[in-house]
C-alpha positions in Angstrom: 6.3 3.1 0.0 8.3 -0.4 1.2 6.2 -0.3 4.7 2.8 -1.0 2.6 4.8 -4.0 1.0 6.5 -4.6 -2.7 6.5 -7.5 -5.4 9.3 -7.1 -7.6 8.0 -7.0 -10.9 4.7 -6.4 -13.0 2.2 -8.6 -12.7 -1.7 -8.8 -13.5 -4.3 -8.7 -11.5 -6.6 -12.0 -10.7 -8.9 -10.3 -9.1 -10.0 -7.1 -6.5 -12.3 -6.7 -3.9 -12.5 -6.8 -0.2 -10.6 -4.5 0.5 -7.5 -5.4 -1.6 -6.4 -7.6 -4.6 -4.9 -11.1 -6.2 -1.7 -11.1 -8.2 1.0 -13.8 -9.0 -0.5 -16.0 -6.4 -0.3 -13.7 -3.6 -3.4 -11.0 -1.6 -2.1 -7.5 -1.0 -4.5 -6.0 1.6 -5.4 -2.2 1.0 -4.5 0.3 -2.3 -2.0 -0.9 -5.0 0.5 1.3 -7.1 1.4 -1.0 -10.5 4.8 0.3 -11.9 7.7 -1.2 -14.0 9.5 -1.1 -10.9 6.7 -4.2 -9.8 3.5 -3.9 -7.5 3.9 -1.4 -4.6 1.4 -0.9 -1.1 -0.1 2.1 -1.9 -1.7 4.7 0.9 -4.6 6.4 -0.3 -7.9 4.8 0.7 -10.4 7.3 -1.3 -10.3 9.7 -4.6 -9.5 12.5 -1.9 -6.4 11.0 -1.0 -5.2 10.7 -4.8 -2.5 13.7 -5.2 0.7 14.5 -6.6 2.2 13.8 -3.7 0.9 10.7 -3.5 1.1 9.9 -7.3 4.6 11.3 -7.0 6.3 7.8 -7.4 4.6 7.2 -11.0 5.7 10.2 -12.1 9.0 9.2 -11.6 8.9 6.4 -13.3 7.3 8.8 -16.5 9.8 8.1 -18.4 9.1 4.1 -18.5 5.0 4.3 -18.7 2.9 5.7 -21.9 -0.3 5.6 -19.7 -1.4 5.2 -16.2 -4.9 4.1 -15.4 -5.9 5.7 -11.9 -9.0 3.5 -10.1 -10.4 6.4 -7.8 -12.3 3.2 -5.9 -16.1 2.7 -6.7 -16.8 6.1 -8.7 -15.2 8.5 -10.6 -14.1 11.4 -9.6 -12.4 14.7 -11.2 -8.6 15.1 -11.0 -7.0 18.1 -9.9 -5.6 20.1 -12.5 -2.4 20.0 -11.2 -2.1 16.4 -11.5 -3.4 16.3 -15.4 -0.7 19.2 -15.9 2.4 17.2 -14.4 1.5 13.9 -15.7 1.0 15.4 -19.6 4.1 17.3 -19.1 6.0 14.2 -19.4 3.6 12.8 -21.9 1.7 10.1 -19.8 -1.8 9.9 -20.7 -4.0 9.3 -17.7 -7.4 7.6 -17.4 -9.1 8.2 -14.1 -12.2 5.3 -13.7 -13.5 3.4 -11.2 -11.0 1.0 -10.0 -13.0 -2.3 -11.5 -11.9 -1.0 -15.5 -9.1 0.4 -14.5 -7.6 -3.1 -13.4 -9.6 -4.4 -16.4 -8.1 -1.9 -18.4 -4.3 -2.2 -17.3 -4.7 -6.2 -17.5 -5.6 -5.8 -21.3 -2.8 -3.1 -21.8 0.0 -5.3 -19.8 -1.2 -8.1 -21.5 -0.4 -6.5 -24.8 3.1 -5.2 -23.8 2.2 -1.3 -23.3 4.5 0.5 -21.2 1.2 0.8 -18.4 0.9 1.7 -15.0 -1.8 1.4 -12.2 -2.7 3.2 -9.2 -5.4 1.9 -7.4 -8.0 2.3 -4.7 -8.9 -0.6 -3.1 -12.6 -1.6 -2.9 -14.8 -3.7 -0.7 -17.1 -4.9 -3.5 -16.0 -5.9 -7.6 -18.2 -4.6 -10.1 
């Protein structure tokens, strides 16, 4: 995960699009992974891509999130079992949306102190 770059803490987002998104005065190019930890590079680059494998750094932070908002890019798609099942095994809810409310969404939530998370598909265009 360091190799896609890192920001040290939690931060909102200022805006997405083009590939990539603004937060605390800085452009991250490509997918993003919001955890307590701070704001991670994050590989996938479609729905497809979103796994537990890829997830599996959110789940172990589990422990320090209530909900993590997953933006599957600019539609929704279904998640595989398998990730619903690990996630509400250690009592995470999990919202899967297109990425535009899900950084809505997790900007509200951070903005109110929830224990939130993020992981999200960058897009070329903002909704």
């Amino acid at each position: 995960m360091s190799d896609l770059g890192h920001y040290p803490y939690q931060a909102g987002i200022d805006a997405y699009g083009n590939g990539g998104f603004r937060f605390a005065d800085m452009s991250h190019r490509g997918s993003l992974l919001c955890l307590p930890s701070g704001m991670h590079g994050w590989a996938p680059t479609s729905a497809a891509e979103v796994t537990l494998e890829t997830l599996a750094p959110a789940l172990a932070v589990a422990d320090e999130i209530d909900v993590l908002l997953i933006g599957l890019g600019a539609d929704i798609a279904a998640l595989p079992r398998e990730i619903r099942e690990a996630f509400r095994a250690r009592q995470v809810i999990i919202e899967a949306i297109a990425t535009g409310g899900a950084v809505r969404t997790y900007n509200v939530l951070l903005g109110e102190g929830r224990a939130v998370g993020a992981a999200l598909v960058a897009v070329e265009r903002a909704r």
